[in-house]
Each structure stands twice: as structure tokens, then as C-alpha cells.
C-alpha positions in Angstrom: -247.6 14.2 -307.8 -246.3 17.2 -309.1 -250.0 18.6 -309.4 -250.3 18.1 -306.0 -247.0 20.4 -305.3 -248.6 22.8 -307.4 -251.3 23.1 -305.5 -249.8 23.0 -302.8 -247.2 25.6 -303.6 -250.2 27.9 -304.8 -251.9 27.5 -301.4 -249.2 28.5 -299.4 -247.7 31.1 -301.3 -251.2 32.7 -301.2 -251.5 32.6 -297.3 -248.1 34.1 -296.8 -248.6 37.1 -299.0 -251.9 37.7 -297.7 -250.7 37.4 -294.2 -248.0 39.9 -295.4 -250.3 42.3 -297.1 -254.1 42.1 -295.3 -252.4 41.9 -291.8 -249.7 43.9 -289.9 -247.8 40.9 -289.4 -244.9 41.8 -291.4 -245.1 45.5 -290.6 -244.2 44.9 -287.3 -241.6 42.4 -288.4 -240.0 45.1 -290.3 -240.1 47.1 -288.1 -238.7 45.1 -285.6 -235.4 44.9 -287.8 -235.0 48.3 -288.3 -236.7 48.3 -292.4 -239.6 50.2 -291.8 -238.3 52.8 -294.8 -239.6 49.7 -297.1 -243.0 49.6 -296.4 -244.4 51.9 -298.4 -244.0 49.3 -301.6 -245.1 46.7 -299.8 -248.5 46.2 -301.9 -246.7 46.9 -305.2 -244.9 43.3 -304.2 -247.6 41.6 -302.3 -251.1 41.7 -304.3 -249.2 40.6 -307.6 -247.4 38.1 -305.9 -251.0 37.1 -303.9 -252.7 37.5 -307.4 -250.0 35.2 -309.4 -249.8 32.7 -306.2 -253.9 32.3 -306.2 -253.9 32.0 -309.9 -251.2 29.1 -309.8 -253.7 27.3 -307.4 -256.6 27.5 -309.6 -254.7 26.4 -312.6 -253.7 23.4 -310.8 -257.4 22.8 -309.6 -258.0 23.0 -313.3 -255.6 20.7 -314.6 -256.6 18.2 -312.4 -260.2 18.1 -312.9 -259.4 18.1 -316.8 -257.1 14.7 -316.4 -259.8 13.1 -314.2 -262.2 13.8 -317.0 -259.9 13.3 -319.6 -259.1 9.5 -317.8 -262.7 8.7 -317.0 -264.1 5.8 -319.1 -266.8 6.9 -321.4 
């Protein structure tokens, strides 16, 4: 179970910060609220965050093929 929320967690985290960082989606959100002075750091927060999110999800991808292997009989 908690694998799966891993995974899970890894998945989505990844989407958001690439919809954040690949699109203009939340450019015109900040904008939209009056923080448009912010987006010039944008990708110093959003590629290490998609980078960390993407590896989570590939660790947890890992771990579980290693227990399936591990639990297999012979």
C-alpha cells in the first residue's frame, strides 16, 4: 500500500510541475493574481522538483519489482 502511494505521489507530483514548467498554465495564473515579478525563478523551482518527483516514481517502480522478485518462489 504504501508503494502504491509512492507511486502515485511520484506520478502526480511530476504532472503538476511539468504542467507548471513545459506549459504557460501557471504563467497566466500568476499573472492573473498579480505575481508575475516571480516568474523569472520559476525553472530554478520546477525542473528539480519535476526531476526529484520523476525520480521518486521510478524508485517506487523499482522497489516493487525487487519485492515481487524477492517473493517469487524459486
Amino acid at each position: 500500500m504504501a508503494r502504491n502511494r509512492l507511486l502515485l505521489t511520484g506520478i502526480i507530483g511530476f504532472v503538476v510541475s511539468m504542467l507548471g514548467c513545459v506549459t504557460p498554465v501557471l504563467i497566466v495564473l500568476l499573472a492573473a493574481i498579480g505575481i508575475s515579478g516571480s516568474m523569472g525563478w520559476l525553472d530554478y523551482i520546477l525542473l528539480p522538483a519535476m526531476v526529484i518527483f520523476a525520480a521518486l516514481a521510478l524508485y517506487a517502480v523499482l522497489s516493487r519489482r525487487h519485492r515481487v522478485r524477492s517473493s517469487a518462489p524459486g
